[in-house]
Every structure is written in structure tokens, then in C-alpha cells.
C-alpha positions in Angstrom: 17.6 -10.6 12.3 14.5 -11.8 13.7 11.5 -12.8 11.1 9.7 -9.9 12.3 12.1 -7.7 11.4 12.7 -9.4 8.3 8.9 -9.0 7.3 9.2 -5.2 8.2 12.2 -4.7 5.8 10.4 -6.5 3.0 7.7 -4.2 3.7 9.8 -0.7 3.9 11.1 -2.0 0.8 7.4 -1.8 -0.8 6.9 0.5 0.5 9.0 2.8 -1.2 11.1 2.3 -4.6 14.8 3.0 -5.1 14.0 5.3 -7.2 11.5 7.4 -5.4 12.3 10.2 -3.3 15.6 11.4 -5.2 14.8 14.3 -6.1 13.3 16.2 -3.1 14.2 19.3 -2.5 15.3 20.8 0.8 12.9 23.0 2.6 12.5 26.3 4.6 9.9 27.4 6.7 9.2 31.5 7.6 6.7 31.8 10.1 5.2 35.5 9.9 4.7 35.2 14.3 4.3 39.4 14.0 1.5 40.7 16.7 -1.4 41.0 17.3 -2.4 37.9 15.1 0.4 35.7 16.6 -2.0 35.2 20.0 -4.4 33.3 17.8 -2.0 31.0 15.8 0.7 30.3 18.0 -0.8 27.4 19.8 -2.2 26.0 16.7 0.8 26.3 14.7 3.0 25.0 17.1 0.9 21.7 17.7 0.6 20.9 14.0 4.3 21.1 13.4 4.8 19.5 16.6 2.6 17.0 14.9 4.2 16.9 11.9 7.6 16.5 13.3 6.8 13.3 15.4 5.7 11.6 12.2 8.1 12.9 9.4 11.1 12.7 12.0 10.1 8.1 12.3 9.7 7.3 8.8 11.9 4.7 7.4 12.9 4.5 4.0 14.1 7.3 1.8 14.2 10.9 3.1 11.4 12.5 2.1 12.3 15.8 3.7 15.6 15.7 3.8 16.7 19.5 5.3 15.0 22.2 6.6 15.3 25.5 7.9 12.9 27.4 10.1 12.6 31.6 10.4 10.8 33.5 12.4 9.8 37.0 12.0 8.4 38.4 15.1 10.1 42.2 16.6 13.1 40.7 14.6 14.2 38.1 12.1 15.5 35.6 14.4 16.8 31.7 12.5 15.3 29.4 15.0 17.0 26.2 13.0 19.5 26.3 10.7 19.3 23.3 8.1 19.2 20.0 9.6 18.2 16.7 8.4 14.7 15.8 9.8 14.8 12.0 9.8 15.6 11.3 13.5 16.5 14.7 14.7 13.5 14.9 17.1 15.0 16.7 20.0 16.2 19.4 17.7 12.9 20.3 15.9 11.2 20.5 19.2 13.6 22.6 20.7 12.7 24.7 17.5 9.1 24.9 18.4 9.4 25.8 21.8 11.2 28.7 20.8 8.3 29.6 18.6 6.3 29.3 21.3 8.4 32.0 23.5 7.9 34.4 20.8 6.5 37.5 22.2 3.0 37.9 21.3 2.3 41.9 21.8 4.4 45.1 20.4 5.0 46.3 16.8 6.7 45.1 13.6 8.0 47.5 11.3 8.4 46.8 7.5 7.4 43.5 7.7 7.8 43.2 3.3 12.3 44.2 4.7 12.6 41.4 7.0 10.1 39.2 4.4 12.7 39.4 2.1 16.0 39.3 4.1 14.5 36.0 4.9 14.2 34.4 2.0 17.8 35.8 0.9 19.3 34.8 4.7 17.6 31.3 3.7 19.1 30.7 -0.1 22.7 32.0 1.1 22.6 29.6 3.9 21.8 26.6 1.9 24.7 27.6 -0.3 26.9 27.5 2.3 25.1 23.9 3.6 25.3 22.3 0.2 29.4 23.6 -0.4 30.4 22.1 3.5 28.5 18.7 3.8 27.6 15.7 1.9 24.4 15.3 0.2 23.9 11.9 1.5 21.1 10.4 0.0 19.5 13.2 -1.9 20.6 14.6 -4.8 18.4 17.6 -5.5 20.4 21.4 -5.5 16.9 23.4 -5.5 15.0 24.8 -1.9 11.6 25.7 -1.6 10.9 28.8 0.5 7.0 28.2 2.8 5.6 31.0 4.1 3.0 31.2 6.9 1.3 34.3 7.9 -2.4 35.5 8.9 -1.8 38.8 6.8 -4.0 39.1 3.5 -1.7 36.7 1.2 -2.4 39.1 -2.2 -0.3 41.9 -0.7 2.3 39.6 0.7 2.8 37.9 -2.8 3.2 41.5 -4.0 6.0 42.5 -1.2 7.8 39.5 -2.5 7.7 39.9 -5.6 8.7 43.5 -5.7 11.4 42.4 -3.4 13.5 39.5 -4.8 12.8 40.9 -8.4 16.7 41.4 -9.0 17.8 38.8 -6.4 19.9 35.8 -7.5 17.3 32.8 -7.5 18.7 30.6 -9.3 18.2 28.0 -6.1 14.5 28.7 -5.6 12.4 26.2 -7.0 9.2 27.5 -5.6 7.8 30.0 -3.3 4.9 29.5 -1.3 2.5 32.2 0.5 0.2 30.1 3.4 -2.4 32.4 3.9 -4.1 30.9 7.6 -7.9 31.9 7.7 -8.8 32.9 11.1 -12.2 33.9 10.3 -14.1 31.7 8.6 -17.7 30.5 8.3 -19.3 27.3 8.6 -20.9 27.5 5.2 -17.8 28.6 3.9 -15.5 25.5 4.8 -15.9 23.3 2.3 -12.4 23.3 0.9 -9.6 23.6 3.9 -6.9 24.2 1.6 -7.1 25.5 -2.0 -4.0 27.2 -4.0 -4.4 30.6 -5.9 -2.4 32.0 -8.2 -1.7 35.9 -9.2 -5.0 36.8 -11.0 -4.1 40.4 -12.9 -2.0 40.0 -15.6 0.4 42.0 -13.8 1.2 39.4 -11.5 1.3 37.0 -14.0 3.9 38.5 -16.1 6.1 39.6 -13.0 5.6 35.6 -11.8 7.3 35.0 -14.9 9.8 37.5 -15.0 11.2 36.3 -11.6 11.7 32.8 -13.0 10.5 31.1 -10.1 7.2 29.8 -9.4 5.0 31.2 -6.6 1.8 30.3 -5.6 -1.0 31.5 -3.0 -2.5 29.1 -0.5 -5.6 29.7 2.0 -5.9 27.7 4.4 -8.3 27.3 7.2 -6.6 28.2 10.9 -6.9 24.6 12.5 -4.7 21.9 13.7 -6.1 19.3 11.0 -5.6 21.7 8.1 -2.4 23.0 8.6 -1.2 19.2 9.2 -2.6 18.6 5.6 -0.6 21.7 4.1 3.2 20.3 5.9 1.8 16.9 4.5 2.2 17.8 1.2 6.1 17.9 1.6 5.8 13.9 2.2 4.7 13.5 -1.9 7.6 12.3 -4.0 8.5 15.7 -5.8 10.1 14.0 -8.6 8.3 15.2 -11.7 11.2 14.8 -14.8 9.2 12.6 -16.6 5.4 10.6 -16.2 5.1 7.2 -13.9 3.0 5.5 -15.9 1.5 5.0 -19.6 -2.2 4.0 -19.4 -2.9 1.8 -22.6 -5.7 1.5 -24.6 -7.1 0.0 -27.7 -6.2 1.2 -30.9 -9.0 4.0 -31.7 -10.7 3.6 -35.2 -11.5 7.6 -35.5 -9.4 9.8 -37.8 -8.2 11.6 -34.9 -7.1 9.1 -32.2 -5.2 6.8 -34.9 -1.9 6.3 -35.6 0.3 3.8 -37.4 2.9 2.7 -35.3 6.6 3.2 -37.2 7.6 0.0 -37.3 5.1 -2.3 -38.1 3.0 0.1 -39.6 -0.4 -1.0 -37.4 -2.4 1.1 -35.3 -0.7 2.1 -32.2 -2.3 1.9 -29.2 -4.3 5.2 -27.7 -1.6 6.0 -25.0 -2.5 8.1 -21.8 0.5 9.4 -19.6 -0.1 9.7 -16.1 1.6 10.6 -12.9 0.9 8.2 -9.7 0.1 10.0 -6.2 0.4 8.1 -2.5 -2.9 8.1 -0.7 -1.1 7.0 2.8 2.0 6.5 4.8 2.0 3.0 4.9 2.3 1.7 8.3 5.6 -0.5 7.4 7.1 2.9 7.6 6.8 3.4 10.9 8.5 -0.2 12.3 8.8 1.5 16.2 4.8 1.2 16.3 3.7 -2.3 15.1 0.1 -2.0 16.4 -0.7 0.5 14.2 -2.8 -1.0 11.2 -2.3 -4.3 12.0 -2.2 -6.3 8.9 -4.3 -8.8 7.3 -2.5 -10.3 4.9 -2.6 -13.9 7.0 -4.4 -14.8 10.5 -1.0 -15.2 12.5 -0.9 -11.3 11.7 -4.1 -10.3 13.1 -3.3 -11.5 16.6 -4.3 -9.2 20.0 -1.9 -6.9 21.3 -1.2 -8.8 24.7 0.2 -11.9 23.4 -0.5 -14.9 25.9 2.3 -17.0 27.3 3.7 -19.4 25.3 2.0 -22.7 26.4 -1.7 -21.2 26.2 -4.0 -20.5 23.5 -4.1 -16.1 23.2 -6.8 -14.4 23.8 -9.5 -13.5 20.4 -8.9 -10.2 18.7 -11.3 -7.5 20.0 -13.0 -5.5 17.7 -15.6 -2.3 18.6 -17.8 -0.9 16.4 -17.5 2.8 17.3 -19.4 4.3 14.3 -21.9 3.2 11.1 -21.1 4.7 7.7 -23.0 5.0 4.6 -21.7 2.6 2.0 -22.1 5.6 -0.7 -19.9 7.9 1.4 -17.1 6.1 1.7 -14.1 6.7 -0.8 -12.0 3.4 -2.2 -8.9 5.5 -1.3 -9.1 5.5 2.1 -8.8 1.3 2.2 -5.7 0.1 2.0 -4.5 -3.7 2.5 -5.5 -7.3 1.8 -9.0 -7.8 2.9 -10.3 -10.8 5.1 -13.6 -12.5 5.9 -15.5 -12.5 8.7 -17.9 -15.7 9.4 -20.0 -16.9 12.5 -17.1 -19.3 14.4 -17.4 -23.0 14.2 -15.2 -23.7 17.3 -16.1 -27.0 18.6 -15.8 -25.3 22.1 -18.7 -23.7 22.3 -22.3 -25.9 22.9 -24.8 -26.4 20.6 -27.1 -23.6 21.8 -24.3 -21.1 22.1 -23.4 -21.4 18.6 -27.0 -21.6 17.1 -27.5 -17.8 18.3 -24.4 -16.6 17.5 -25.3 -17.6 13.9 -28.7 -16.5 14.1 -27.3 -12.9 15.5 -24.4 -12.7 12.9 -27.2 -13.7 10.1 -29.4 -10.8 11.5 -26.5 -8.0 11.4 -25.5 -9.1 7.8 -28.8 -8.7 6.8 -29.6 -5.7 8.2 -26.3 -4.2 6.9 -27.3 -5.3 3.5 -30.6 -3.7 3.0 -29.8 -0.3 4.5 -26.8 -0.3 2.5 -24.5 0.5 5.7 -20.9 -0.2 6.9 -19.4 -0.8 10.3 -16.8 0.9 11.6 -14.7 -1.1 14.0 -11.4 -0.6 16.1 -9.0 -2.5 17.6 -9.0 -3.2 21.6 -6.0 -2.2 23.0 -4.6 -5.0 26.1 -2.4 -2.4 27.6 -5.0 0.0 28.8 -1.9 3.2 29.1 -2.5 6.3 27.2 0.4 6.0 24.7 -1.7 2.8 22.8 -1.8 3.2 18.9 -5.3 1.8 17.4 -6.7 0.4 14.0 -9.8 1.3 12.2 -11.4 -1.1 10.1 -14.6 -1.3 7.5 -16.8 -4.0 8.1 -18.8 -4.6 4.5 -21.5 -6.8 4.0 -22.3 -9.0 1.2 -24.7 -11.3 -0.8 -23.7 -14.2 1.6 -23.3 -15.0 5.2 -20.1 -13.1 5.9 -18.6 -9.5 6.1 -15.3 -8.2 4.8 -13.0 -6.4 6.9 -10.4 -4.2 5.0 -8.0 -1.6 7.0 -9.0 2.2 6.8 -6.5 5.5 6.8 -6.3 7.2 10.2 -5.4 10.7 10.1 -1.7 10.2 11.2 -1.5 8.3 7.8 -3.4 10.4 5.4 -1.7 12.6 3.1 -3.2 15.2 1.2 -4.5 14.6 -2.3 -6.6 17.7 -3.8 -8.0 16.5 -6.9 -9.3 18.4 -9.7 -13.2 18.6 -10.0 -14.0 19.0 -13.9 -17.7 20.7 -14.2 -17.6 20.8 -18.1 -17.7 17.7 -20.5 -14.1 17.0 -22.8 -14.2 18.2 -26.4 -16.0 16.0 -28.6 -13.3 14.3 -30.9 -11.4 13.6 -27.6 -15.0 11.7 -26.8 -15.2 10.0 -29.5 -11.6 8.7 -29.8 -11.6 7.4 -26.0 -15.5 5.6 -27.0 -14.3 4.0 -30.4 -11.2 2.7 -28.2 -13.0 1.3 -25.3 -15.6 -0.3 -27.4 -13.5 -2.6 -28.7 -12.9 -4.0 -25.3 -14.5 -7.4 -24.2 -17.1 -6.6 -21.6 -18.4 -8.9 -19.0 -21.0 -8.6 -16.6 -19.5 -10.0 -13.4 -16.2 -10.5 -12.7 -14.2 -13.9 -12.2 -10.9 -13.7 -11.1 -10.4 -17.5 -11.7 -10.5 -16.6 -15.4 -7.1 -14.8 -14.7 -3.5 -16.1 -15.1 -0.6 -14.4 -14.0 1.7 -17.4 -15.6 3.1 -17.5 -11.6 3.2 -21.5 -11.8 5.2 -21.1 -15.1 7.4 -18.6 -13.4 7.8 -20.8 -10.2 8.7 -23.9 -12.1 11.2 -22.3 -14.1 12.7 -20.1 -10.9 12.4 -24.2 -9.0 14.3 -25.7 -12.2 17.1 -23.0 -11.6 17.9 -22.9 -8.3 17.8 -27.3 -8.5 20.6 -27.1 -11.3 22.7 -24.3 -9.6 23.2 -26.2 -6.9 26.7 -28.5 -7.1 26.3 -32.4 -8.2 27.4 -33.3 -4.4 24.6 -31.2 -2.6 21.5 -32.8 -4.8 22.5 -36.6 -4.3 24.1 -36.0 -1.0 20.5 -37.1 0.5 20.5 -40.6 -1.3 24.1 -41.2 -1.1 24.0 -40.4 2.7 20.8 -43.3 2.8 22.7 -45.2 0.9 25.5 -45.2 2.6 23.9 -46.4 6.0 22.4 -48.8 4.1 25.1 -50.5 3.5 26.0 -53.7 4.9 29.1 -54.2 7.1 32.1 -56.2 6.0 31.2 -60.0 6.7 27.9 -59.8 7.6 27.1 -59.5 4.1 25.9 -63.9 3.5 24.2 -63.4 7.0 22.2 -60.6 6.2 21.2 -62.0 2.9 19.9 -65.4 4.8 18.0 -62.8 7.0 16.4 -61.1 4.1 15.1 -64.5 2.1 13.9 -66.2 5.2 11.2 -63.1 5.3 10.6 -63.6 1.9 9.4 -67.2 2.4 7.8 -66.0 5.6 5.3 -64.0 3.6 4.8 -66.2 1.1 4.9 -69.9 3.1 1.3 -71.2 4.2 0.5 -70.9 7.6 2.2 -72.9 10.4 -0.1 -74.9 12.7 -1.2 -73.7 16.0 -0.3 -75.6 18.8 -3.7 -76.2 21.1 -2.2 -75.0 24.7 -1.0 -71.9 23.0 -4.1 -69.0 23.5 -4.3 -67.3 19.8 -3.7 -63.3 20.2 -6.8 -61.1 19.2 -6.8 -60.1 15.8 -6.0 -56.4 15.0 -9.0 -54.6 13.2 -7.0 -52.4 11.0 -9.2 -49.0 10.2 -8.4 -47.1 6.9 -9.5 -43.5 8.7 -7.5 -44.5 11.8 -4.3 -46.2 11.6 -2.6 -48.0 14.2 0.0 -47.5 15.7 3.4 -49.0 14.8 3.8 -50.6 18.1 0.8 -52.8 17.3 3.6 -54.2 14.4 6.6 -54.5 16.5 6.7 -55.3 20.1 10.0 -57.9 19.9 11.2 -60.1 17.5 9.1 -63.0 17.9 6.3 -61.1 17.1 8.3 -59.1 14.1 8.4 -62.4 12.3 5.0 -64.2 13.1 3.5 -64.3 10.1 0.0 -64.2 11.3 1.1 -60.1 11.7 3.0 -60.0 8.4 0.5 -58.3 5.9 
């Protein structure tokens, strides 16, 4: 295995945990593709799960959609794709899609809420049967989710379902899901291009619960981009038995917010439990494409696509600012990646005049970047010139100094959805005052030095160095000196010999010096430099001159 592929194993590895990703369920898709609102979606549709397929069908790593299904309800109910696994199964999923495609697009569907329902029965029997026949592999979950796309008003077909499968076995339905696609919609009105609703009469409510399955309502907006965003959401790790994390903070000093911890009877620490969301696909998932958001964690990484031949120097990165962004308007999550720094270039190549500009036009762009409170963003410059390229995006930051920061930014491709929770009201007051009388206690400091950190890394790398030194057999550590030794080591009779050899260049060095004779024409003293030494065969030309002790130092 070659260190590049190596260094993208590590990376899957990262990437995702061994434990992630166990526990997602399979999924089945019922596209409503009934006339005459099929002629508006189909070519929409069709590209964003075309879309969607080319990226879920090249991750590496776990599965995160391990099967699906695919309905369609059109004059019929037709099963375009029985379940399948997804992860390299690309010829099958876009065979699936280009049946949607042939769909007919004019005529008349009669009860629609029927061959609703038959759907969502035909797709729970079949994963039965699926799940009784074939390995799991590596997924474990026995629960479906049921997806439904349509353009018609989503209330009403929440209600046909629910009236429907209200005395159906559904003991495999985890969730059901009503896309409702917005053809109309106003500019004004766009803000949010997916947002879920739930059953709002207590009716609905109570039925919901009844059924013992949850169902939600989605709207979202009828374009290529959003509907991307709503198949996205299949990528999250589904995995929700217990929190990911435990946020920590000081011990409150309220009466509500303290507790005495059982066993030492002290105030236990205010604990938070959270859950942990991906932002991105990280690139080391797709291995097939290594352009694509090239790393920066070294400089051997960031090297041009067309690598030069061996034996000359490759060509400098290109990088071309395409756009500048307000520094308030962009989000921290959409960086990802070890950051590097961008200076005016040094390189002893250039002349003198050359390189005085460049620093007087790099000085000029970090300054003006600095007072308008701007960012550049830049992309990669592809060598290959065809149409299939992949590209990188990158922020260019300014700073206090003479240099920018470059840091790696999401692409669409990447992005996965993330629809957080906008809270217009202010938490209760002894909640408040709890988290304050916590935090307070905190040491604050008013700039931030990371050299004031320790990770204990050099105790944890001498101790990992001590280990792998004394697991290693007695032979293997003095195998090196025993080996020197061992040429060392004088032959059989040549032992007294040797020994004459050895304390006639003691006296050499240590005997005054012999006289010159006058016809002999002294050699030119060597100058011997401390910044430059000389070369060893200034020292050692032949033996006369190996034992003149006018060269002995």
C-alpha cells in the first residue's frame, strides 16, 4: 500500500468512528409522480437524486444508507427498485431514475390516499422479506423509514395516511415522512428552504400517537439545491440511544444548580448533555477524487494538480480570487481543516526590484482587507483544463500582521444540512443564574496563548519511546554496537602490528616538529573556516600525507 493510500485510510478512519453509523435504518422513497404536477417536478427531482446518488453511492467508511427502496405512484403503483444497498451500486440507482423519468406526465390518478397506502404496506412487507433472506452485513438496525415526496397540499396527505395505516401492523416503521415540494413560492417568502411541521389540531396529535409511529410534515422549496438538502439529511448518524457528549462546568453556588456528588460528598459539577451533529462530508471520504479540498495540514500537501516530472522543481499552486465576503457573514461551520499562512515569498530567485513590489502589493491588500473588515475568496486552478476537474474554495483572512490565513471552506457537494433552532425568548431565570454563578468561577483572560497549554504529549511520547525500546529483544538493541564492534575487531596476528601502528600516531601528535629539509617547497597552509568546513579530502589524499604531522590537528 502506497503512503498515499495509507494517509487516506488514516483519514477515513477519522473520519468516521467504529461506532458511528450502527444504527441507521434502511430507507424507502414514494415519489407521488401523479399528473398534472409531475411536468414541473420531474426534471428537478430526477437531477437531485441523481445528485444525491453520485455522492452517497462513493462514500467510504460505514454505510450511512445502507438500503433503500424506491415507489412510484403515477397511473399505477409501479416498485421502480427493490431494496439494494446504495454504497457502490451506481448503475442500479440510475437505472431507477431514468425510469422515473419515463413516467407519463398527463392522464388521471384515481384514489391516490389507496395506492398511498398500498405503498407503504408493499414497502414494510418487502423489507420483511429482505431482512428474513440476506445478511445484515454491517448494519444492525431492524426499523425503515417510509419518505414521501408529493406537490399535493401535505395536511391532507398526512390525514390519508393516517386514516389509512391506523390498524396496520407497524411495528417496523420508525418514522414517516410527508415532503411537501413548494412550486409556488415567493421571493420574500424563501427564507427557510426546508422547515418540518407537525399535526397542529389536537386531533392529529392524538391519532399521531395512537399509531405509534412518528410522522412529521416537511415543506420544502421545488429546487435542485433544496431537495439535495432534504436526501442529505439521511447522511446524519441516526443513532440517538443515548447523548455523545457531557459538557462540564463548574460547580454552581445557587440553591438550584448544586449538588453533592455521592461519594465524596462535594459539589458536583453543573453537567450539560449534548448530542454532536456533522457539518460536512469530509473529503477523506471520497478517496476516488483527491483534488477535492486539498489539504493543508503540511506544504508537501498543498501541491498543484499537474505534478511536474521528477527531476524539475513543480509548478506554484494557483489560487483565484473569484469573490469578497464580509467577515461578519461568514459562519465558523463552514471552515473545516488546519489553517496555513500566507506571506510575501522570499525566494532568492527573484531580483531585488521584483520582490520589493511584491511586498509592497501584498502589504497593500492586507491592509486594505483589514480596515474594510473583508475576506477573499479563492479557488484552486485546475492543470487539466477537461470539464470533469473537481475544485477547492478557500478563505483568505487578514490579520494584525503582514500575512493572511487560508483555511478550506464547505462546497455544496460537502454540506449537509443542519437546521438549528432559533430561540427568540430569554431561559428562565434560576436556569440563568445557575449557568452565571458557574461560569463566574472560571479564570478569564483577555487574549489567548496557546503556549500556556500542555497536552502532557512529551510525557506521553517518552513513555510510549521507553516501551517500544524495552519490547524489543536484548539481541535487536545492541545488535548496532556489537555489529561495530565486531568489524572492529582486529584479525588474528595482526594484533602487535596494529598496536605499533596505533602508538606510533600517538607520538606523532604529540612529538615536536620534524625539521624541514630546504629543497623541499612547504605546502600551503589550510585556512580551516568554522561556517564552512572542508572537505575530508583536504585530510587524506595518501598515506604520506595521512601521517604528516604538520596536517594532524
Amino acid at each position: 500500500m502506497s503512503a498515499r493510500n495509507r494517509s487516506c485510510s488514516s483519514s477515513i478512519l477519522q473520519a468516521c468512528s467504529s461506532s458511528s453509523f450502527t444504527r441507521q435504518p434502511s430507507r424507502v422513497l414514494i415519489v407521488d409522480a401523479s399528473p398534472p404536477w409531475w411536468s414541473e417536478t420531474c426534471t428537478i427531482l430526477c437531477q437531485a437524486l441523481e445528485n444525491f446518488f453520485f455522492l452517497a453511492s462513493s462514500l467510504a467508511g460505514p454505510a450511512r444508507l445502507p438500503l433503500l427502496s424506491v415507489f412510484a405512484i403515477s397511473v399505477q403503483l409501479e416498485c421502480l427498485l427493490p431494496f439494494v444497498q446504495v454504497k457502490g451500486n451506481l448503475t442500479r440507482l440510475l437505472s431507477c431514475i431514468e425510469e422515473l423519468r419515463s413516467l407519463p406526465q398527463e392522464g388521471c390518478v384515481r384514489q391516490r390516499g389507496a395506492l398511498l397506502k398500498q405503498a407503504v404496506l408493499d414497502s414494510l412487507q418487502q423489507f420483511k422479506q429482505y431482512m428474513c433472506h440476506t445478511a445484515h452485513g454491517d448494519f444492525n438496525s431492524n426499523c425503515v423509514e417510509v419518505t414521501v415526496l408529493t406537490c399535493q397540499p401535505g395536511q391532507a396527505v398526512l390525514r390519508q395516511l393516517e386514516q389509512g395505516l391506523k390498524n396496520s401492523d407497524l411495528i417496523t416503521l420508525r418514522r414517516l415522512l410527508v415532503v411537501h415540494i413548494t412550486l409556488q413560492q415567493s421571493l420574500s417568502d424563501r427564507s427557510p428552504a426546508c422547515s418540518l411541521e407537525t399535526p397542529s389540531s389536537e386531533d392529529d396529535q392524538e391519532e399521531s400517537l395512537m399509531l405509534g409511529t412518528e410522522m412529521d410534515l416537511q415543506l420544502v422549496e421545488g429546487t435542485v439545491v433544496a431537495l439535495e438538502n432534504s436526501l442529505k439529511m439521511w447522511l446524519h448518524d441516526q443513532g440517538g440511544d443515548r447523548e455523545h457528549l457531557h459538557l462540564l462546568l463548574p460547580p454552581s453556588l445557587t440553591l438550584q444548580g448544586s449538588t453533592q456528588h455521592p461519594a465524596n460528598n462535594r459539589p458536583s459539577p453543573v453537567c450539560l448533555k449534548c448530542d454532536m451533529q456533522e457539518r460536512l462530508l469530509s473529503p477523506a471520504l471520497l478517496p476516488s477524487t483527491p483534488d477535492l479540498g486539498v489539504k493543508t495540514e503540511s506544504m508537501q500537501d498543498f501541491q498543484p494538480p499537474n505534478k511536474s516530472l521528477a527531476n524539475q522543481n513543480p509548478s506554484p499552486q494557483c489560487l483565484r480570487v473569484v469573490k469578497v465576503l464580509h467577515a461578519g457573514g461568514v459562519c465558523q461551520s463552514v471552515l473545516y481543516g488546519l489553517p496555513l499562512i500566507i506571506r510575501p515569498t522570499s525566494c532568492w530567485q527573484l531580483d531585488w526590484d521584483e520582490m520589493e513590489t511584491n511586498q509592497q502589493t501584498f502589504h497593500a491588500l492586507c491592509h486594505i482587507l483589514k480596515n474594510r473588515d473583508w475576506f477573499l475568496l479563492v479557488r484552486s486552478e485546475s492543470g487539466s483544463g477537461s470539464g470533469s476537474a473537481v475544485f477547492s474554495y478557500y478563505i483568505l483572512q487578514s490579520s494584525g500582521s503582514l500575512s493572511l490565513l487560508l483555511k478550506p471552506v464547505l462546497t455544496r457537494e460537502l454540506t449537509l444540512p443542519c437546521c438549528l433552532p432559533v430561540s427568540l425568548e430569554d431561559p428562565p431565570l434560576p436556569a440563568l443564574a445557575s449557568v452565571e454563578s458557574s461560569l463566574d468561577q472560571l479564570e478569564k483572560d483577555p487574549v489567548f496563548n496557546p503556549l500556556c497549554l500542555d497536552s502532557n504529549l512529551y510525557s506521553h511520547l517518552r513513555i510510549k519511546g521507553l516501551l517500544t525500546r524495552s519490547s524489543q529483544p536484548f539481541g535487536a538493541q545492541g545488535q548496532g554496537r556489537g555489529h561495530r564492534r565486531g568489524a572492529s575487531r582486529p584479525q588474528e596476528g595482526s594484533t602487535q602490528r596494529q598496536g605499533r601502528q596505533t602508538q606510533s600516531r600517538v607520538r606523532a601528535t604529540v612529538a615536536p616538529l620534524p625539521s624541514i629539509p630546504l629543497n623541499k617547497v612547504p605546502r600551503r597552509l589550510v585556512t580551516l573556516s568554522h561556517s564552512r568546513p572542508c572537505a575530508p579530502a583536504l585530510f587524506f589524499q595518501d598515506n604520506y600525507e595521512e601521517e604528516d604531522p604538520l596536517m594532524i590537528q
